[in-house]
N, C-alpha and C positions, 0 to 999 in steps of 0.2 A: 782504753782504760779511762778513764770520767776521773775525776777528782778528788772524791768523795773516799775514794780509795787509800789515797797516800795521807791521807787526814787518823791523825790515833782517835782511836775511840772517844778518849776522855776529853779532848779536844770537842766534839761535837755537842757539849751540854754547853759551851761557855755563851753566855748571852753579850749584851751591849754595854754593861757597865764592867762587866767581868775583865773584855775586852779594854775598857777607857783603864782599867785600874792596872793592867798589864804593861801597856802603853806607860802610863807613866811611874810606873818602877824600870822600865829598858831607861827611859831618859832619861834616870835618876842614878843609873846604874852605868851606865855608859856616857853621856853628857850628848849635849848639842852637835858638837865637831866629830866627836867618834862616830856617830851614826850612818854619815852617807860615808863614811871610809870602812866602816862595817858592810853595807849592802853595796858596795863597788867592787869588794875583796868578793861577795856570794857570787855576785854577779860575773866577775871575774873567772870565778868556780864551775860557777853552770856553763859558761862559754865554753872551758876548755873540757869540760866533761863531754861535752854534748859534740865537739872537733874529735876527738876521743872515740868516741861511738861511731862519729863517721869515716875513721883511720878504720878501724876495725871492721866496716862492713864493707867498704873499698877493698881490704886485703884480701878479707873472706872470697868476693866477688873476682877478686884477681885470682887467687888461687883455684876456685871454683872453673873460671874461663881458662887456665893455663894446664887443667889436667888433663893430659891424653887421652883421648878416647880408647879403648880397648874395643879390640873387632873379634868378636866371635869366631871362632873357627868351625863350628860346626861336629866336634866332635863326639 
């Protein structure tokens, strides 16, 4: 999957000053000090999301390897 995917549509029209004007209504909105404790807390999130995903395909793969094989009998 590319990028461009997880981006909203309307997102994709915003240019450079759009951007700067964004930018500083978040600072204005949140201050100085709030903001690396804001992207610690995402960061945080994505960490454990992404542990998550790999609990999950670990179990999947364990269960996968632990199911018995069935032998045909030939009937």
């Amino acid at each position: 999957m590319s990028l461009p995917v997880f981006i909203p549509l309307f997102l994709g029209n915003i240019r450079g000053w759009e951007w700067l004007i964004i930018l500083i209504v978040v600072l204005l909105l949140f201050g100085g000090k709030k903001i690396p404790e804001l992207m610690k807390g995402v960061g945080r999130g994505i960490s454990s999301f992404k542990e998550g995903l790999n609990e999950a395909k670990n179990e999947i793969n364990k269960a996968a390897e632990d199911k018995p094989q069935h032998k045909e009998d030939g009937k």
